[in-house]
SENU-178743 format. One record per residue (C-alpha): x, y, z; residue in one letter. Coordinates in steps of 0.02 Angstrom, whole numbers, plus 32768, in hexadecimal, padded with zeros to 4 digits. Last residue first. Layout:
! SENU-178743
   c1   c2   c3 res
    X    Y    Z   A
...
***
This chain:
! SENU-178743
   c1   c2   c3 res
 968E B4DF 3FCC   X
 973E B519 402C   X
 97CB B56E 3FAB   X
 9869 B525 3FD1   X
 990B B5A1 3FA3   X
 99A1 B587 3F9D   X
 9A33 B611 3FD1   X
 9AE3 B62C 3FB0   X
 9B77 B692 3FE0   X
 9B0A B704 4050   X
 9BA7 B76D 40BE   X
 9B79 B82C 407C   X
 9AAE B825 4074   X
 9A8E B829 3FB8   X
 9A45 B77B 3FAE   X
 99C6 B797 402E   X
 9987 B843 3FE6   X
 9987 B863 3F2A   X
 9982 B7C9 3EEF   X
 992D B753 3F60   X
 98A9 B7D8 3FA8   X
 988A B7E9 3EE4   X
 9865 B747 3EBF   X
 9804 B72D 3F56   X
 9791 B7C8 3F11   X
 977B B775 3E73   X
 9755 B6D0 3EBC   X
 96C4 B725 3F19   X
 967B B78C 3FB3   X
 9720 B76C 402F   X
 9741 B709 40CE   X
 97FE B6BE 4101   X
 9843 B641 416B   X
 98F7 B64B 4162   X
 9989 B5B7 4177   X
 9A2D B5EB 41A1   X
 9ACB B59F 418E   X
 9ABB B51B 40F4   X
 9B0A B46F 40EA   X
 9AD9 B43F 4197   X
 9AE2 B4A0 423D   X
 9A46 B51F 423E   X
 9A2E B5C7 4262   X
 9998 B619 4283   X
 9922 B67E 4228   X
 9868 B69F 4239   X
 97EE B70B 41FF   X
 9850 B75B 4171   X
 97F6 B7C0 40F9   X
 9802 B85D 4163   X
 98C5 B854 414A   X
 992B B86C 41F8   X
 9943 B7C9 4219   X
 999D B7AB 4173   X
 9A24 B80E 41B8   X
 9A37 B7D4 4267   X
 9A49 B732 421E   X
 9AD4 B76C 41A3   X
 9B2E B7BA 4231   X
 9B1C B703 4294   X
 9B63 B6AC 420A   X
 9BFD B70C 41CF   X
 9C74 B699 4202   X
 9C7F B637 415D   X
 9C20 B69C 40DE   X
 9B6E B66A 40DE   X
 9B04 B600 4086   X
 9A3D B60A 409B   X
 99B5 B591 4097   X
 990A B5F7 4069   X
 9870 B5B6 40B9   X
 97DC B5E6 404C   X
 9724 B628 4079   X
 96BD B669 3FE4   X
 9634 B6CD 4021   X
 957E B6B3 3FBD   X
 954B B64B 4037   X
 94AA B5F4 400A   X
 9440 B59F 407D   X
 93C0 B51C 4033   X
 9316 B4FF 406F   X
 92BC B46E 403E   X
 91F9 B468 406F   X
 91A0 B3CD 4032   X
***
């Protein structure tokens, strides 16, 4: 018996993002622009914007988190749902 398994060593994670009342669509155009980000569009709910994003490891989400989405003027909050 033959199994094959495919391993993808990219860690895909939809971050749920916050934004400052009003300040929606800036935001948008903002994560947009990151490489990481493969999709975003905004949502109505309890969050604004949701944003499909593509990076190599955890570590690497970590620091997209930190020191790109949450600095973006207008991200109040953001969660994050890492896909398996």
């Amino acid at each position: 018996m033959l199994v094959i398994c495919f391993y993808n060593p990219m860690v895909v994670a939809f971050v749920l993002i916050m934004s400052k009342t009003g300040q929606e669509k800036e935001v948008l155009a903002n994560i947009r622009r990151l490489n990481e980000v493969k999709e975003a569009s905004i949502v109505f709910g309890d969050y604004d914007i949701i944003a499909k994003v593509d990076v190599s490891n955890v570590e690497n989400l970590n620091d997209l988190l930190l020191s790109k989405i949450r600095k973006i003027p207008g991200v109040s909050m953001t969660t994050t749902l890492i896909g398996i």
